[in-house]
N, C-alpha and C positions, 0 to 999 in steps of 0.2 A: 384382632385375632378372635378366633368363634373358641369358645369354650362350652361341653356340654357336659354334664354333671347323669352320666349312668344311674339311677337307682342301684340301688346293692339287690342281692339274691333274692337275700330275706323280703324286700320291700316287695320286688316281683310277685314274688311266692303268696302274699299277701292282697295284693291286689287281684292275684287270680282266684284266689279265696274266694274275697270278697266279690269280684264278678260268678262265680259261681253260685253265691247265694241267694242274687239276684235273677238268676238264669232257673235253678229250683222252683223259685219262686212262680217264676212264668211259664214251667212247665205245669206246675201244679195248678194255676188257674185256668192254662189250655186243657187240661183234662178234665176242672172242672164244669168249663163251658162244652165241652164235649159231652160230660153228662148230662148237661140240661139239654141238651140236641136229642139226644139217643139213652135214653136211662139205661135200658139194657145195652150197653156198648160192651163189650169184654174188656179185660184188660185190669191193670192193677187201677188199686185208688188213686186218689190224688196225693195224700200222703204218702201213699209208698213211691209214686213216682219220684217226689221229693225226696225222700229219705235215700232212695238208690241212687239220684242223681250228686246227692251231699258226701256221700259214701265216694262215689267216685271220684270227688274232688278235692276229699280228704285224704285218699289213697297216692290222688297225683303230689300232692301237698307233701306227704311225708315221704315219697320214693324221691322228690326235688329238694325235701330237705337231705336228705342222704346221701345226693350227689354232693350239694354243697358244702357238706359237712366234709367230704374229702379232701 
């Protein structure tokens, strides 16, 4: 008999965290090798690219904890 063992919410919730950190991260070194290409390129820093992209994944984070809390 196959038996599979689901993560719980919280574990999910956690792991998308943590690949979101990941993901920040590699946005903010694509922006920064974008500056080295084009120094005047528009657009936000590299930081902020990361900061708004951790913001959104903090926001998904606690609207999933909210479901789960139900």
């Amino acid at each position: 008999m196959y038996c599979y063992q689901q993560p719980t919410a919280l574990q999910l919730i956690s792991n998308r965290l943590e690949s979101a950190k990941y993901e920040a991260a590699q946005k903010r070194r694509a922006r920064i090798r974008e500056l080295r290409r084009d120094p005047d390129s528009p657009g936000p820093s590299p930081e902020e690219i990361e900061i708004e992209h951790l913001r959104t994944a903090i926001g998904n984070a606690v609207f999933a904890l909210s479901i789960v809390r139900r």
